[in-house]
N, C-alpha and C positions, 0 to 999 in steps of 0.2 A: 223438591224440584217444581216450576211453577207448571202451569196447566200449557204454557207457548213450547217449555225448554220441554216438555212430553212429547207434547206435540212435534216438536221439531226431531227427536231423536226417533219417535214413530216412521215419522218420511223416511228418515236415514235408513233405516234398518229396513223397510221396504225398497229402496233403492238398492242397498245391496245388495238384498235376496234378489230382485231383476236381475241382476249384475249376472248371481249364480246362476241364475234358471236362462240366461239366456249364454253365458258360456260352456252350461251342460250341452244345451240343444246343438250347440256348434262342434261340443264333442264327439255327439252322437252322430253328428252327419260325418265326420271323419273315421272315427271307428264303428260302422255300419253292421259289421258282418253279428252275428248273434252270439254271445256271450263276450263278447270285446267291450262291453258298458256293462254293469250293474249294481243296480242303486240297493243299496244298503238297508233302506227300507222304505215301500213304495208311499206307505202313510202319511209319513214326515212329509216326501212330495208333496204330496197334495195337501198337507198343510201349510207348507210356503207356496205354493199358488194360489191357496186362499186367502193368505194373508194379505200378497201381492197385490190382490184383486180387491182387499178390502173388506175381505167375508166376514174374518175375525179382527179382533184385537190382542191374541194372545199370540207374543213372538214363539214360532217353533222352533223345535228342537234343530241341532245342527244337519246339514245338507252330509249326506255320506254316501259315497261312492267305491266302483273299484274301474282303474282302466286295466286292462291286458295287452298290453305294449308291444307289440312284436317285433322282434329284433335277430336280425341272422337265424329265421328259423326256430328261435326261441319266444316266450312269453314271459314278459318281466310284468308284475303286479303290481301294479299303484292304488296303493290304498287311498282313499282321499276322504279329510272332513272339513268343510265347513263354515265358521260359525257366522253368527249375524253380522260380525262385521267386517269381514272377508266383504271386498279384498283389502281392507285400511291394515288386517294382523294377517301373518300369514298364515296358511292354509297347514293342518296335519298332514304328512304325507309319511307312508311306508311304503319299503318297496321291497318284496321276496318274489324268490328263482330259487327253484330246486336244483340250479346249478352252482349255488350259491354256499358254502357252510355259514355259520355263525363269525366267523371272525369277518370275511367276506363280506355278507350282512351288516354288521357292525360300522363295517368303513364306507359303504356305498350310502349305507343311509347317513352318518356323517357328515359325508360332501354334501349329499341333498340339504342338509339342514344348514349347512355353513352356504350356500349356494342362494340359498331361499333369502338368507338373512341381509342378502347385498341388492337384492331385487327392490324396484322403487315401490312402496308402498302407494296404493288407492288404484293400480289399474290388475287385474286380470292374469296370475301369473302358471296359469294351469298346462296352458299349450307351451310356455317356456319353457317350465319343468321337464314336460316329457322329451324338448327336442336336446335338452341338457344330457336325457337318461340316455336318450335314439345313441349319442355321440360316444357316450362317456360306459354305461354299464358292463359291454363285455371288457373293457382293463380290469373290472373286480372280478372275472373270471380267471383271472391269468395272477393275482394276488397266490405269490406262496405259500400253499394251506398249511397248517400247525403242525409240526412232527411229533407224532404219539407219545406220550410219553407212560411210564411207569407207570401201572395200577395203583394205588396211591390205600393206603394202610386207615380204611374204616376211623377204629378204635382212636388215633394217636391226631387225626388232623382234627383240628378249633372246629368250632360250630357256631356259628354267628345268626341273628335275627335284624336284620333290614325294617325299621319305619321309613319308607319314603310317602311324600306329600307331593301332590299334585294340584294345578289352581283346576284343572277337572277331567277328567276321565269320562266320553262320551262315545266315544268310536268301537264300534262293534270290531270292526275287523282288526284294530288294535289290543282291545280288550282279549278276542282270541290269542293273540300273536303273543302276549303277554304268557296265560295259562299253557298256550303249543311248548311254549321256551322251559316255561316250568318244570313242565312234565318229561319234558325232552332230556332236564339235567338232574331228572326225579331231586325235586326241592319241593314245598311245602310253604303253604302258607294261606294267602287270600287276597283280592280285591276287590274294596269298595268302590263301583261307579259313582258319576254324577260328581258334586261339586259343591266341598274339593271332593278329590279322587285320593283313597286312602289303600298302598299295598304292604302287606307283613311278607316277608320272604324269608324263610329258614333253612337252614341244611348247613352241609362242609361248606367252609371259608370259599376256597378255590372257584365251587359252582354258585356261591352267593354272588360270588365278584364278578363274574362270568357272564352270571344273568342282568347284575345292573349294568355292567358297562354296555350290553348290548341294546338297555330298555331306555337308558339316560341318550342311547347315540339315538333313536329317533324323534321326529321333530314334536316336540312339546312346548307350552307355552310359556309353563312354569313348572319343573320337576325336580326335587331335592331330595335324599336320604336324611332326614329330621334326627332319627334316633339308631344307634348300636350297639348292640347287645349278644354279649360273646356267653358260653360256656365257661369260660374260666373264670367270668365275673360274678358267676350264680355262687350264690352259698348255701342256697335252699337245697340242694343235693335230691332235688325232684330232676325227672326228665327234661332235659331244656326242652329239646322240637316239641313243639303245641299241637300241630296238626297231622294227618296223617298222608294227605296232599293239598294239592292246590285250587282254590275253587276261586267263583266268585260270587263274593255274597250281596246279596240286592234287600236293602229293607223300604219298610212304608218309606212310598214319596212324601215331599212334603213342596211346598213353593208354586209357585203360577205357571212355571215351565215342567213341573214335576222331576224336578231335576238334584232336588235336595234329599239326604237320605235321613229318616229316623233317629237322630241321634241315642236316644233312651234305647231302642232294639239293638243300635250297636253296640252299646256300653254292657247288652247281658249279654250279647254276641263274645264280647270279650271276657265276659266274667266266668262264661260257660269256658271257657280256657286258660282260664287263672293267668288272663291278661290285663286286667283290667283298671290295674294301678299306673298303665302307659294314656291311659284316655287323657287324663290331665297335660303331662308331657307330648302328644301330638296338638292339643288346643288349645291349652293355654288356662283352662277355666276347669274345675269340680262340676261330675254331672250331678245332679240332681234327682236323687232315688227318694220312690214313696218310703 
């Protein structure tokens, strides 16, 4: 890239972040009361102010938020991130209410993301969103919740292992929402932040499918299940599930935004689990051990 075309995507990407920092401030004066705004993390802030201003050269990490929406006496949570070049991509957005179950959740954030996707790209689409949710969130209250079913037989149901691939995993309050779900459907596994974003997910079939269809429904910019891998398909007649629960695992950064993870730390990450024959299969390439 020549030293102009740097230069010109610099301006860009400081332009947008004005764009953010100056559609936060407008949020702030509408949702005033205290704990109805907060920023995700105050650091980041004031590192896109700095940047704004010229202090540094190094683009920050993405803008993240949460608004608390109030609606008929309730609080609907919008999780918000982001990234430098918001608003040309759109914005991450999750949205939970403890009035809400999982199937619930699943279709409200849906809409949001099919909603988002019709929005004209390069202006501002944060205050549209919420007057979307103002109008639209309690119908996914009144959505027919699941009828119970049967206690479902341990020993006899599949056991499957989930690779999915992300173009990145940055949002804190996503990243929780991910392990809350986890835990919630006791499934096992891990995720890798940063970029890409790398999640193993294991347990019965039923609660695997469960958890992605509810993690694929929110808005991502690029998300796929890459690999699958059942119990029936093992011949090694070792324990399929790897893990004991769900975590998320963070190694050395590495890149200018600190955004990259260790690739070498995660490939003993996965040998320490006698996973490690999948590293190739998620990227394409042989690591390279001393």
């Amino acid at each position: 890239m020549s030293e102009q075309n740097e230069e010109t995507r610099g301006k860009n990407v400081s332009e947008n972040m004005q764009v953010q920092l100056d559609e936060l401030e407008s949020l702030q004066a509408m949702f005033y009361n205290p704990g109805e705004i907060k920023l995700e993390d105050v650091g980041v802030f004031n590192l896109i102010q700095d940047y704004v201003a010229g202090k540094t050269m190094s683009v920050p990490p993405s803008l993240g938020f949460t608004v608390n929406v109030p609606i008929d006496h309730n609080k609907f949570e919008m999780c918000i991130s982001l990234c430098y070049e918001y608003p040309y991509v759109e914005p991450e957005i999750v949205v939970r209410n403890c009035l809400l179950n999982r199937k619930q959740h699943m279709e409200l954030n849906k809409k949001i993301g099919e909603f988002l996707r019709k929005l004209p790209k390069g202006e501002p689409c944060i205050f549209t969103v919420i007057s979307w949710l103002q109008d639209n969130a309690l119908d996914y209250c009144k959505l027919e919740k699941p009828k119970a079913t049967p206690e479902k037989c341990q020993k006899d149901e599949e056991q499957v292992r989930y690779w999915i691939y992300s173009h990145h995993i940055y949002s804190k309050t996503k990243r929780k929402a991910l392990i809350d779900l986890a835990n919630e459907l006791k499934i096992t596994g891990f995720v890798m932040p940063g970029k890409p974003g790398v999640i193993c997910i294991e347990g019965d079939t039923s609660d695997v499918i469960e958890w992605w269809q509810t993690v694929k429904s929110m808005n991502w910019k690029k998300i796929y299940c890459k690999i699958t891998e059942s119990n029936k398909e093992d011949l090694k007649g070792t324990n399929f599930l790897k893990f004991h629960n769900f975590t998320e695992q963070v190694f050395e950064n590495r890149g200018p935004k600190f955004n990259h993870m260790d690739m070498g730390e995660f490939y003993k990450y996965l040998e320490k689990h006698e996973l490690g024959y999948i590293f190739k299969d998620i990227f394409g390439v042989e690591i390279k051990t001393p």
